[in-house]
C-alpha positions as CSV (number, residue, x, y, z in Angstrom):
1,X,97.1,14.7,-75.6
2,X,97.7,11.4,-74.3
3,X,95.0,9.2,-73.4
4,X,96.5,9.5,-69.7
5,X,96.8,12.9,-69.6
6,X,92.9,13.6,-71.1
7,X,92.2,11.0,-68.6
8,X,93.1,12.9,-65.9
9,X,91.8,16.3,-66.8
10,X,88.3,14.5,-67.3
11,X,88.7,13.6,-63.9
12,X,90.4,16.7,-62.8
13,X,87.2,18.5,-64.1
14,X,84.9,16.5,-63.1
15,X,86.2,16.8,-59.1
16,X,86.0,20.4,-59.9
17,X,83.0,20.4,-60.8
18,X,82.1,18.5,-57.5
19,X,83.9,20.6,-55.5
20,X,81.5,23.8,-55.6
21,X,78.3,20.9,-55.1
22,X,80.5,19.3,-52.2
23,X,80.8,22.6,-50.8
24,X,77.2,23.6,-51.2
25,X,75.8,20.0,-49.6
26,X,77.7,19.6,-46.6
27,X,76.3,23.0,-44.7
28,X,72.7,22.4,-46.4
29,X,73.5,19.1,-44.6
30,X,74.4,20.6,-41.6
31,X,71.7,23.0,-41.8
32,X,69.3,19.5,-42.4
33,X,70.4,18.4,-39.6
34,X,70.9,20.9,-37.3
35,X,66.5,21.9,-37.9
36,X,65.7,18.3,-37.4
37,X,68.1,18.6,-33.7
38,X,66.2,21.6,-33.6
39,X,63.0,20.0,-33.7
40,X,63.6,17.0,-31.6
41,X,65.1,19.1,-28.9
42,X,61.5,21.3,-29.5
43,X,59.9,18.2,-28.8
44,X,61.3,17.5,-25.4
45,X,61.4,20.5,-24.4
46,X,57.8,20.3,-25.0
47,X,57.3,17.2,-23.3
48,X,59.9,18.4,-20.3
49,X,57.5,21.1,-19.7
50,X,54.5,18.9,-19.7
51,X,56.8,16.8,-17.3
52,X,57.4,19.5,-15.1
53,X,53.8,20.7,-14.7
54,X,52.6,17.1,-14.2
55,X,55.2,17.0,-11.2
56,X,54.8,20.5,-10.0
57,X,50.9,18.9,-9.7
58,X,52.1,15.9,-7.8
59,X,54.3,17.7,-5.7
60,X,51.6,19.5,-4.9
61,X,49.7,17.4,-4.1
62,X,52.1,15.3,-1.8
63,X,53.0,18.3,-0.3
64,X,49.3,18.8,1.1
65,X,49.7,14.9,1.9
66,X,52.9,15.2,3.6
67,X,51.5,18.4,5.6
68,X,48.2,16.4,6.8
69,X,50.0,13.0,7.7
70,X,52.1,15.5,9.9
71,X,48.9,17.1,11.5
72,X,47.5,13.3,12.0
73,X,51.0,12.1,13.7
74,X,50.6,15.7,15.9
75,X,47.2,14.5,16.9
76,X,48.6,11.0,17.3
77,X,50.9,12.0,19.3
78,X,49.2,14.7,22.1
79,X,46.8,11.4,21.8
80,X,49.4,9.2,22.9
81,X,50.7,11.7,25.8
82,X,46.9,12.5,27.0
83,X,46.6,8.3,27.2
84,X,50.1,8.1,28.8
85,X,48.7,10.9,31.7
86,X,45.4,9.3,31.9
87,X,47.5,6.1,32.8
88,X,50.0,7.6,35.3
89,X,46.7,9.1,36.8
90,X,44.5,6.1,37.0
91,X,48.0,3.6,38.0
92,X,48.4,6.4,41.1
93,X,44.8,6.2,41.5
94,X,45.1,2.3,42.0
95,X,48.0,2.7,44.2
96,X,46.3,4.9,46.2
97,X,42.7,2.4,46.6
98,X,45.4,-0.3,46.9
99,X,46.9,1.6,50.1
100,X,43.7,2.8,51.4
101,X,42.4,-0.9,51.0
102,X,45.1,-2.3,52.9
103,X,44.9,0.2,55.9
104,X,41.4,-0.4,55.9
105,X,41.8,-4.2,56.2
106,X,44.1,-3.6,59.1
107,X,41.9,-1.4,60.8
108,X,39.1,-4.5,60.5
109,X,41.4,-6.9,61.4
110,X,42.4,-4.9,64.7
111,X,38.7,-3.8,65.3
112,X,37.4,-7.9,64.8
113,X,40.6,-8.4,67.3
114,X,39.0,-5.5,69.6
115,X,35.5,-6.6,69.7
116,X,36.4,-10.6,70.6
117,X,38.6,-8.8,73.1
118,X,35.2,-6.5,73.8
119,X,33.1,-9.8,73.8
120,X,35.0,-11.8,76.5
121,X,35.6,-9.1,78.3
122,X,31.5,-8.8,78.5
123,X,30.9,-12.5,78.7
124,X,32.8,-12.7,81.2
125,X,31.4,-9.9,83.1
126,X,27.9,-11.2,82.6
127,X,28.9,-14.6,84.0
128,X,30.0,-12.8,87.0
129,X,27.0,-10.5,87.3
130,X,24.7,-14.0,86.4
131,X,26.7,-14.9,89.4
132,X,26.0,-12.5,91.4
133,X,22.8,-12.7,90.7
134,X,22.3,-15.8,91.5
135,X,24.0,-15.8,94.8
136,X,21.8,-12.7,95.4
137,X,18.6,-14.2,94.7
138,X,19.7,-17.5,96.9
139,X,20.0,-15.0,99.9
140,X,17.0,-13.0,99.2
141,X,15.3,-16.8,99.0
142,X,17.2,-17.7,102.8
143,X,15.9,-13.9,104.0
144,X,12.3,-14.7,102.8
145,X,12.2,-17.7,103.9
146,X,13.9,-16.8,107.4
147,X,11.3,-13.9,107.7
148,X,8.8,-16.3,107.1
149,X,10.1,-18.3,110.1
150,X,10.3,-15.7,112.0
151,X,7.2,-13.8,111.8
């Protein structure tokens, strides 16, 4: 054989002898890496499901959050609308001693007006009876004095 030619079937044999071992390596390979996927993807899932119960706590426990701050803004809320009466009440209220004030200050006003009224009215009566009086006791003086005289 030519140098060539036994060149060649040395290399023909020896890719044919790496052929079977080719063969044999790339699905142990595959199978390599397909355990160490296998693995990783065992670890997350593991550490999903740690996840998923550390949120399913949370959850839970903002649920039970949520649910009170609701109760709280309730509360707030008939708070609010029990204030909000209370102040429609007690404005009415002042309204109401505002109007009653008022009426009463007129009524003082025309009963002050009254009694002046009342007053002069009675002043001047009591001048005139003073009068009256006076011119009384003046005649009673000229009877006495003219019964003196004439007895």
């Amino acid at each position: 054989m030519h140098f060539p030619n036994l060149q060649h079937h040395i290399n023909s044999g020896f890719l044919d002898s790496q052929l079977p071992r080719r063969e044999y390596d790339d699905p142990l390979s595959a199978l390599s890496q397909a355990q160490t996927r296998i693995t990783i993807l065992g670890r997350k899932c593991q550490a999903c499901d740690a996840e998923i119960g550390s949120l399913t706590k949370e959850r839970s426990i903002l649920r039970a959050r949520v649910e009170s701050l609701e109760s709280q803004l309730q509360e707030s809320q008939e708070s609010r609308d029990e204030a909000q009466r209370e102040s429609a009440t007690k404005g009415k209220q002042y309204v109401d001693i505002m109007a009653m004030a008022t009426k009463i200050q007129a009524q003082g006003d025309l009963d002050l007006q009254r009694w002046k009224v009342e007053k002069e009215e009675w002043e001047y009566e009591r001048q005139t009876l003073a009068q009256r009086l006076a011119v009384l006791q003046r005649k009673n003086e000229v009877h006495g004095r003219m019964r003196e005289k004439i007895e």
